[in-house]
VOBA-1610 file (N, C-alpha, C; in pm, whole numbers, padded with zeros to 5 digits, always signed):
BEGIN
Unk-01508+03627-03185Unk-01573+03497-03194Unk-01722+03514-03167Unk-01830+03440-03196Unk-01959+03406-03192Unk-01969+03441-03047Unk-02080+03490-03005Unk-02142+03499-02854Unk-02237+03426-02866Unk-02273+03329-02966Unk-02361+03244-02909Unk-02525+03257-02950Unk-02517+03356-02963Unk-02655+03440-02960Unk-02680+03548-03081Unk-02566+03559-03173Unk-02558+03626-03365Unk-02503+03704-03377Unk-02386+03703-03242Unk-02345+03855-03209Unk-02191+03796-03210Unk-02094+03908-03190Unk-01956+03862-03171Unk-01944+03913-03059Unk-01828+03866-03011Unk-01739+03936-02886Unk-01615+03927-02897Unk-01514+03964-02790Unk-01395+03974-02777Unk-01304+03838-02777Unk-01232+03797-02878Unk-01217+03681-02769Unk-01098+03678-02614Unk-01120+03532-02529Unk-01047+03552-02429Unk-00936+03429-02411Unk-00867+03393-02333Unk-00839+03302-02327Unk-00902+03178-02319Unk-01028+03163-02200Unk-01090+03065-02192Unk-01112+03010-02336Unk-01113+03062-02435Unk-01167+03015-02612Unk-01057+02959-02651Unk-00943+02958-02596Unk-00812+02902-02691Unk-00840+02746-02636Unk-00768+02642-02666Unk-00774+02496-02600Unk-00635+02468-02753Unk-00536+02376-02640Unk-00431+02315-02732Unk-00439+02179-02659Unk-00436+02111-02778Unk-00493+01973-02793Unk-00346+01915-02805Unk-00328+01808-02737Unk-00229+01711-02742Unk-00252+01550-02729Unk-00173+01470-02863Unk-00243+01351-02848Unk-00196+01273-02732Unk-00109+01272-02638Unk-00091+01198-02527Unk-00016+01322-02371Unk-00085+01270-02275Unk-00033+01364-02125Unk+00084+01375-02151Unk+00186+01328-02171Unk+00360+01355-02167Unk+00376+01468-02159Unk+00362+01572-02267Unk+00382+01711-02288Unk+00350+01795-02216Unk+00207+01786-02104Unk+00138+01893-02061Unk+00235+01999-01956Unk+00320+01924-01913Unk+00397+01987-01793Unk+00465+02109-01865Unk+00531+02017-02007Unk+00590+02141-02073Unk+00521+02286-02099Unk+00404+02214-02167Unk+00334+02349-02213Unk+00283+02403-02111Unk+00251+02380-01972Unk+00212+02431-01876Unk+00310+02540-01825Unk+00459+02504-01858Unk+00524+02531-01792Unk+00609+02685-01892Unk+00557+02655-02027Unk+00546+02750-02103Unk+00466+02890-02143Unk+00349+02818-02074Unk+00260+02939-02104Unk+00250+03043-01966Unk+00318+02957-01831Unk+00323+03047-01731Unk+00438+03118-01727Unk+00587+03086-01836Unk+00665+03182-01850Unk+00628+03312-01877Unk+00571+03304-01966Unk+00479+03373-02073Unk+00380+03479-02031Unk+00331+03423-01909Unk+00221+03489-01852Unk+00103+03499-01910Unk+00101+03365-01963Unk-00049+03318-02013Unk-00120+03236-01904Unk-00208+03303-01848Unk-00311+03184-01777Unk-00326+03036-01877Unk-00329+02927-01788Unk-00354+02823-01826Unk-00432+02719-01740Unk-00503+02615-01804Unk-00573+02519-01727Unk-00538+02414-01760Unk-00508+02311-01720Unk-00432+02167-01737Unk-00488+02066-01645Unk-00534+01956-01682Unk-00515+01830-01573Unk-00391+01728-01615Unk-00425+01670-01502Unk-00321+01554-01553Unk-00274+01436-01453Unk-00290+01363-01507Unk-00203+01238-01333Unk-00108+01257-01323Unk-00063+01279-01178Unk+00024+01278-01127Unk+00053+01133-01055Unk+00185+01128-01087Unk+00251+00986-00959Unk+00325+01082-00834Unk+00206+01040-00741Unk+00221+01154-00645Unk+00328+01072-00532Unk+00389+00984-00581Unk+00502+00917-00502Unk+00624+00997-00516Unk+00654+01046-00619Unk+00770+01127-00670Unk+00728+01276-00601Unk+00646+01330-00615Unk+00632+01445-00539Unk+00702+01491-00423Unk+00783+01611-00413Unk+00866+01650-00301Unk+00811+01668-00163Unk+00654+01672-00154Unk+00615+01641-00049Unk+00604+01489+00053Unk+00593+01410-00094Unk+00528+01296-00057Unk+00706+01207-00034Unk+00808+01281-00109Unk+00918+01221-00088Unk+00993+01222+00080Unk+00937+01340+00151Unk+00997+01382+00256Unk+00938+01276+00338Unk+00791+01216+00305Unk+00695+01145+00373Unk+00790+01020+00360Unk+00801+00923+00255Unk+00896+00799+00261Unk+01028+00830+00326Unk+01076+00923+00284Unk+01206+01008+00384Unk+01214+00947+00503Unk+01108+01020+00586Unk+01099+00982+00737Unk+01053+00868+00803Unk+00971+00772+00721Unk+00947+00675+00735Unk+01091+00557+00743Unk+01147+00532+00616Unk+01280+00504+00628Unk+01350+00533+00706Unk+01389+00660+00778Unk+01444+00688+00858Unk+01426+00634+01027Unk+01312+00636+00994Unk+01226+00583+01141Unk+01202+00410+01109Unk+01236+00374+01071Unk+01260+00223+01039Unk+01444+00216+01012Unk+01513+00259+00980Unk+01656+00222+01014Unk+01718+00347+00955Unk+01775+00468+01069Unk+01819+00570+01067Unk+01994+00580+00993Unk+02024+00465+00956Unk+02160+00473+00934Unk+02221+00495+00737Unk+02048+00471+00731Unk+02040+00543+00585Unk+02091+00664+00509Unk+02166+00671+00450Unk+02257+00837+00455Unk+02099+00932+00397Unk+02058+00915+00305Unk+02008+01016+00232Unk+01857+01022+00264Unk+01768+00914+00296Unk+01694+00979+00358Unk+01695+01076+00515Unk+01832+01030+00554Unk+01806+01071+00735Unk+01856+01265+00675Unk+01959+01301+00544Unk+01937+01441+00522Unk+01824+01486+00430Unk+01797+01401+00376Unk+01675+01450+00351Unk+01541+01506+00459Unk+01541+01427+00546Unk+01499+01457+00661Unk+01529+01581+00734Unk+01644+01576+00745Unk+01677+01711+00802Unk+01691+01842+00757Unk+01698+01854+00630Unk+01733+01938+00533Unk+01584+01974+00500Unk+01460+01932+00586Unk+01309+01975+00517Unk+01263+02087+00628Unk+01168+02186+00596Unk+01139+02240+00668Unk+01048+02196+00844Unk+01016+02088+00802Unk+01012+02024+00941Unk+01047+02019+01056Unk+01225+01987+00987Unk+01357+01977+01119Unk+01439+02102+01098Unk+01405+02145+00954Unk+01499+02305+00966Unk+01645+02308+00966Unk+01731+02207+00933Unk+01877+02206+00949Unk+01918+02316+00771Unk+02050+02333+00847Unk+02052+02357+00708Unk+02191+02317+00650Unk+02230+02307+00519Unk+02346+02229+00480Unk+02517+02273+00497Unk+02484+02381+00540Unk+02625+02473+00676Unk+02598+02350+00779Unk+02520+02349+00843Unk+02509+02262+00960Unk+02540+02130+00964Unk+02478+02089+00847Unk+02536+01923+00830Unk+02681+01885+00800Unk+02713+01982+00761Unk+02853+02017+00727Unk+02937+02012+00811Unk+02891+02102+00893Unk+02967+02104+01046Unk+02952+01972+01171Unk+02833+01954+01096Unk+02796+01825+01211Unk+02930+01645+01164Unk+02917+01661+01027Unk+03073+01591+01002Unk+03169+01640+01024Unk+03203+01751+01036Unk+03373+01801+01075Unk+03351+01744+01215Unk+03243+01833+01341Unk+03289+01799+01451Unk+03298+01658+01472Unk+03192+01580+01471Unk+03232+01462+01514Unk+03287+01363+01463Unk+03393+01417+01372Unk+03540+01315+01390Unk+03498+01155+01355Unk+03377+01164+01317Unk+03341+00995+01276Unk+03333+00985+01117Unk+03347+00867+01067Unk+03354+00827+00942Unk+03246+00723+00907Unk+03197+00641+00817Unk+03039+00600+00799Unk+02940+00694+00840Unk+02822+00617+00825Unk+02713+00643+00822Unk+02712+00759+00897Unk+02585+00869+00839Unk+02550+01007+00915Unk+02488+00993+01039Unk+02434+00903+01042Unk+02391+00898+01170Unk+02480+00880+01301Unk+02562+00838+01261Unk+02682+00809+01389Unk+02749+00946+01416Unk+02764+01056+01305Unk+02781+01150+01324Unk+02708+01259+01391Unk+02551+01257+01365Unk+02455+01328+01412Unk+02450+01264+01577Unk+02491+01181+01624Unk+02439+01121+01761Unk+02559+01151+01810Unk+02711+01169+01773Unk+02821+01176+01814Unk+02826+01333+01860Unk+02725+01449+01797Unk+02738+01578+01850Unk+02566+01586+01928Unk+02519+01496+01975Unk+02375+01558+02047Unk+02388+01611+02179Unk+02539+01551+02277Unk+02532+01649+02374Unk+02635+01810+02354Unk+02667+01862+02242Unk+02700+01953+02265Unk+02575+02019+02144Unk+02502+02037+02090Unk+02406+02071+02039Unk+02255+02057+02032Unk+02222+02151+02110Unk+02087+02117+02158Unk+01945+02134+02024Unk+01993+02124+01964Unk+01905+02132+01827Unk+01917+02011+01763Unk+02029+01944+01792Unk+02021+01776+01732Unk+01989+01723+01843Unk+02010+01756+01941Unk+01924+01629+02063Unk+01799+01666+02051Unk+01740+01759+02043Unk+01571+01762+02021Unk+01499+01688+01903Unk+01615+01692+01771Unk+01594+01599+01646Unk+01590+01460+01710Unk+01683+01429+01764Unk+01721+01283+01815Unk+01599+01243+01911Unk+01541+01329+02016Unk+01449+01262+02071Unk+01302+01277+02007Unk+01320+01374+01922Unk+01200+01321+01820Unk+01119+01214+01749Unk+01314+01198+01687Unk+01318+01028+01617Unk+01306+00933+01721Unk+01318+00929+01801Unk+01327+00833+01887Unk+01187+00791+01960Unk+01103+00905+01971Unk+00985+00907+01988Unk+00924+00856+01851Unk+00892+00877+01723Unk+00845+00852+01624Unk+00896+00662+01626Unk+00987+00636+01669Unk+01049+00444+01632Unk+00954+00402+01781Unk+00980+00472+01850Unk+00917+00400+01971Unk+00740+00338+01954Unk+00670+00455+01892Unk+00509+00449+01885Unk+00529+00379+01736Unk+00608+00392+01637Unk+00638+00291+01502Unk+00580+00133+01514Unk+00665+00119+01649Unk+00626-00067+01702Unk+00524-00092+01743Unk+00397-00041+01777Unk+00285-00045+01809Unk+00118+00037+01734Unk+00175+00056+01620Unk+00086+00084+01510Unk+00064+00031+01361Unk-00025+00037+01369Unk-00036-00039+01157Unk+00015+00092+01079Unk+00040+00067+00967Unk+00095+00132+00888Unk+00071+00315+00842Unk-00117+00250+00817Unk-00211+00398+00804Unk-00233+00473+00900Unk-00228+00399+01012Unk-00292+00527+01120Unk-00100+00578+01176Unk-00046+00521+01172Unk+00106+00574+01199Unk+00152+00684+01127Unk+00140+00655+00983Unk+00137+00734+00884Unk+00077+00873+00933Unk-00051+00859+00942Unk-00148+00948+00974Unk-00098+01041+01066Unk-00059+00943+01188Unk-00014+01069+01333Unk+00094+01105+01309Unk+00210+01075+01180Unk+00313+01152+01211Unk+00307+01299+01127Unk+00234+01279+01045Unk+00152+01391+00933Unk+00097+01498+01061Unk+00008+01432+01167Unk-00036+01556+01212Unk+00062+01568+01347Unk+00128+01488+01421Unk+00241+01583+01498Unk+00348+01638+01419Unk+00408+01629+01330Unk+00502+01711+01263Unk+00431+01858+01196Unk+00310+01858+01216Unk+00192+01981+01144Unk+00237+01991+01044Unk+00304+01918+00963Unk+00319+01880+00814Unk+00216+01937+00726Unk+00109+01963+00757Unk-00035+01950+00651Unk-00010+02130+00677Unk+00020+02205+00760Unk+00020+02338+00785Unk+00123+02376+00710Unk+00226+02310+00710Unk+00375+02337+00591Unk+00308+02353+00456Unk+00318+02228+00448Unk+00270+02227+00288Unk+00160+02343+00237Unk+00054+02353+00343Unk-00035+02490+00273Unk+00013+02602+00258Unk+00142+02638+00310Unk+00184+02745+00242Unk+00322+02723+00102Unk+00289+02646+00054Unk+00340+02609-00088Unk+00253+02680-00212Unk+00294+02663-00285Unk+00236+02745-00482Unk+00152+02650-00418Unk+00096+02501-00462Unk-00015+02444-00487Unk-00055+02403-00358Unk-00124+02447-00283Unk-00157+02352-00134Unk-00244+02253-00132Unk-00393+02263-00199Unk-00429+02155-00239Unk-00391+02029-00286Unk-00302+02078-00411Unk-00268+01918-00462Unk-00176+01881-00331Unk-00103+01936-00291Unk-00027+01872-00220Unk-00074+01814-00065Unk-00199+01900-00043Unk-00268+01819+00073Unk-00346+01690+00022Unk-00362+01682-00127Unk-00447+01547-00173Unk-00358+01455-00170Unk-00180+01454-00224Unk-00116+01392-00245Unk-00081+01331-00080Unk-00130+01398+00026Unk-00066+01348+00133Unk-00146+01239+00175Unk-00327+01316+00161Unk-00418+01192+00190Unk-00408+01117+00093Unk-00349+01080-00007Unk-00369+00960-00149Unk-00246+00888-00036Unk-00152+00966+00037Unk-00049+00864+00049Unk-00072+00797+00165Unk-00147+00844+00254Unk-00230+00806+00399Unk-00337+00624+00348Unk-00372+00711+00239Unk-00481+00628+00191Unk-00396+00508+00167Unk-00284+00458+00071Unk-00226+00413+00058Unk-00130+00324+00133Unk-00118+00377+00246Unk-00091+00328+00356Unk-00217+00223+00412Unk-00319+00305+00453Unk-00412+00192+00510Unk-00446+00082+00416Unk-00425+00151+00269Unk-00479-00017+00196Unk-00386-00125+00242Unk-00296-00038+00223Unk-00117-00159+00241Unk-00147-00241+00372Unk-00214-00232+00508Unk-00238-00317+00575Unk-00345-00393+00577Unk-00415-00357+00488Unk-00524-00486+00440Unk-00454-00613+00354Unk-00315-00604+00289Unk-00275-00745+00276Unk-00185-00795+00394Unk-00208-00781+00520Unk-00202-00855+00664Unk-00109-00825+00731Unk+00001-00739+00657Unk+00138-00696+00694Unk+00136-00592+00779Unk+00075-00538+00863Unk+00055-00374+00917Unk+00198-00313+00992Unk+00342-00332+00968Unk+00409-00243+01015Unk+00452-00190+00943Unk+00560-00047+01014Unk+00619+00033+00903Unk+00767-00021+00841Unk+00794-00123+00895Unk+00953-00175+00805Unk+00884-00232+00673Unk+00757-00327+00684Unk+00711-00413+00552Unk+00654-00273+00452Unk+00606-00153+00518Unk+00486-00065+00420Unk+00621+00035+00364Unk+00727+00019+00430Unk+00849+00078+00353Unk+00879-00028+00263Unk+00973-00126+00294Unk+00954-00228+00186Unk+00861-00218+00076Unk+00734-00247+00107Unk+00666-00246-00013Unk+00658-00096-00118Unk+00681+00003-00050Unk+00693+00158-00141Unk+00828+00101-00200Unk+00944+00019-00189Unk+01074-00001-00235Unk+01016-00074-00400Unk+00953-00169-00356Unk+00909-00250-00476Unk+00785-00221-00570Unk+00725-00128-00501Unk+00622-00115-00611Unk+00667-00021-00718Unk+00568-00050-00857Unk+00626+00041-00962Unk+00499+00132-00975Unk+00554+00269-00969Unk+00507+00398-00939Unk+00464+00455-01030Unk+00491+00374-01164Unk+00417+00440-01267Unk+00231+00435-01252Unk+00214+00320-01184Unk+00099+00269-01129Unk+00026+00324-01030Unk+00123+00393-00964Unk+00021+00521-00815Unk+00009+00631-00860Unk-00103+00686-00899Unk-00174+00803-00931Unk-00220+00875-00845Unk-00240+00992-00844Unk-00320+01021-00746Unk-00465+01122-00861Unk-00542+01175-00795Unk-00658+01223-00895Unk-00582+01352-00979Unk-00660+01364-01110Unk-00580+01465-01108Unk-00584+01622-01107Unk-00452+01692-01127Unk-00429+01799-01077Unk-00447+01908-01165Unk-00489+01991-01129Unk-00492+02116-01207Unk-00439+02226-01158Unk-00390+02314-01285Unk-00330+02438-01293Unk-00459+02536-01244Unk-00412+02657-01294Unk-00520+02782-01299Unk-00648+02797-01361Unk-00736+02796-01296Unk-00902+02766-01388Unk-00980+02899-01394Unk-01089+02938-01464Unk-01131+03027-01455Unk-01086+03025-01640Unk-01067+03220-01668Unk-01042+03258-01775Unk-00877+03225-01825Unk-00851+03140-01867Unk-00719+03059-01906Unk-00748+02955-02022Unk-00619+02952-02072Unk-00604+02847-02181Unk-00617+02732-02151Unk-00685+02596-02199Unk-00681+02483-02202Unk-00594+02394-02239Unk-00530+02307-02196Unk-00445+02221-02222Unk-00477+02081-02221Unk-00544+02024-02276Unk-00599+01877-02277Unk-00548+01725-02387Unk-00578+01681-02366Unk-00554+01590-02483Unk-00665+01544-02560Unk-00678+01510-02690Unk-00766+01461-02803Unk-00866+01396-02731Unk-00781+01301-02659Unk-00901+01187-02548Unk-00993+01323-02487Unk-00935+01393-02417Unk-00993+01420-02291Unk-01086+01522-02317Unk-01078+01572-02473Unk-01175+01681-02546Unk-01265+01634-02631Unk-01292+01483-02607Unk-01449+01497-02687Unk-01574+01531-02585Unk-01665+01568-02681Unk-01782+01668-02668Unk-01774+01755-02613Unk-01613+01796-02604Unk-01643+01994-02549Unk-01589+02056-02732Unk-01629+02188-02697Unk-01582+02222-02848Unk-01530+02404-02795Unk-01426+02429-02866Unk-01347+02575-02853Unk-01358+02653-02984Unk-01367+02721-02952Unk-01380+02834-03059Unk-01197+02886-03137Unk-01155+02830-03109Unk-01000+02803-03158Unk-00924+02703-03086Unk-00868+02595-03193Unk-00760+02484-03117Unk-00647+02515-03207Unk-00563+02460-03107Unk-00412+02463-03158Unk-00360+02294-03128Unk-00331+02264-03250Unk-00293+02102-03254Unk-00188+02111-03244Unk-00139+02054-03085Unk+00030+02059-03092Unk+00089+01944-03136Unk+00210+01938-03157Unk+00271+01790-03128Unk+00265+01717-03249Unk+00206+01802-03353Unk+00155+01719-03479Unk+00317+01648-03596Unk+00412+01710-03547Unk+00524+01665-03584Unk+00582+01505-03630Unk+00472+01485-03513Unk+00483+01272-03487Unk+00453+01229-03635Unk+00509+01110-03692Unk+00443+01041-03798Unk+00328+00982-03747Unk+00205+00957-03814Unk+00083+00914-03791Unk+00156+00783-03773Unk+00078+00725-03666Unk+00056+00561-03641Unk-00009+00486-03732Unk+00021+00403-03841Unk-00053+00309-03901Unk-00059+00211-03919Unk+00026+00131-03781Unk+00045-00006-03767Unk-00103-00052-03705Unk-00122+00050-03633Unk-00290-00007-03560Unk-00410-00023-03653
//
């Protein structure tokens, strides 16, 4: 390809760019070209509500607003946080001989297991300081006594996933600016809102010398020295 200057060069990846007319796809092809072992560069919004970080976050919140919830309270436990593992939960229903909710089971073995009574007075600590905080800054302190933010950095992406935690912090404090500041209403309201609508900024893959992955929108006035038009399969739109 052109160097710019009347000369050629090699080409590299950075020169490829595959153009797609809407975000839907990118995950795929992202997720294709790192089979592949093609460097790639991608943005894209994320609904960082769905995120497995940010899920553990509503997890415990729920939980710490009414523990009798089956699936967030193992979800909870089943994260590297609390460290259980699903042998254990297992066992924690055989021994204690109770039927409903998990929680009656988990409280039915805390004096012969000293690894669920330390869970238990955890939670119990987290509901106690619950009743005397607004939503964001609660949020906030349970992020940094659980050292949550130290977990997550050792994940593939640590960044996005430390942005997704402050987008969800953030999110929190807006939520008590419409007057409501506890954590039963700022759970509630994560129940009802539609999530297609919470974004967080967006995220990128591998940058540097890598392939581009963008959409039509998101590539005017850059220009590549080779595109690949994916997706072109669609019938053209000509109702608009």
């Amino acid at each position: 390809v052109s160097d710019g200057n009347g000369g050629m060069r090699n080409v590299e990846y950075r020169d490829f760019s595959i153009l797609l007319r809407s975000k839907k796809p990118v995950r795929d092809f992202v997720a294709a070209l790192d089979s592949a072992g093609i460097p790639c560069s991608a943005a894209y919004d994320k609904n960082f509500l769905t995120e497995p970080e940010i899920l553990f976050l509503i997890s415990l919140l729920k939980v710490i607003d009414n523990p009798a919830k089956d699936i967030p309270l193992i979800t909870v436990m089943l994260s590297p946080v609390f460290g259980f593992s699903a042998d254990e939960l297992a066992q924690i229903r055989a021994e204690s001989g109770r039927e409903g909710n998990f929680y009656r089971c988990v409280f039915a073995c805390r004096k012969t297991n000293e690894k669920i009574a330390d869970f238990l007075d955890d939670l119990e600590k987290m509901r106690r300081i619950a009743s005397t905080l607004p939503a964001g800054e609660y949020t906030e302190r349970i992020v940094d006594e659980t050292g949550y933010r130290a977990i997550v950095s050792k994940t593939a992406e640590p960044e996005i996933c430390l942005d997704n935690i402050n987008s969800f912090i953030a999110l929190a404090k807006s939520y008590e600016k419409t007057g409501v500041k506890g954590i039963a209403g700022f759970v509630r309201f994560l129940d009802r809102i539609n999530t297609d609508d919470i974004t967080s900024k967006p995220s990128a893959t591998q940058t540097g010398n890598a392939v581009s992955i963008t959409t039509m929108h998101g590539s005017k006035g850059l220009e590549y020295p080779v595109v690949i038009l994916a997706n072109a399969e669609r019938p053209y739109n000509t109702d608009d």
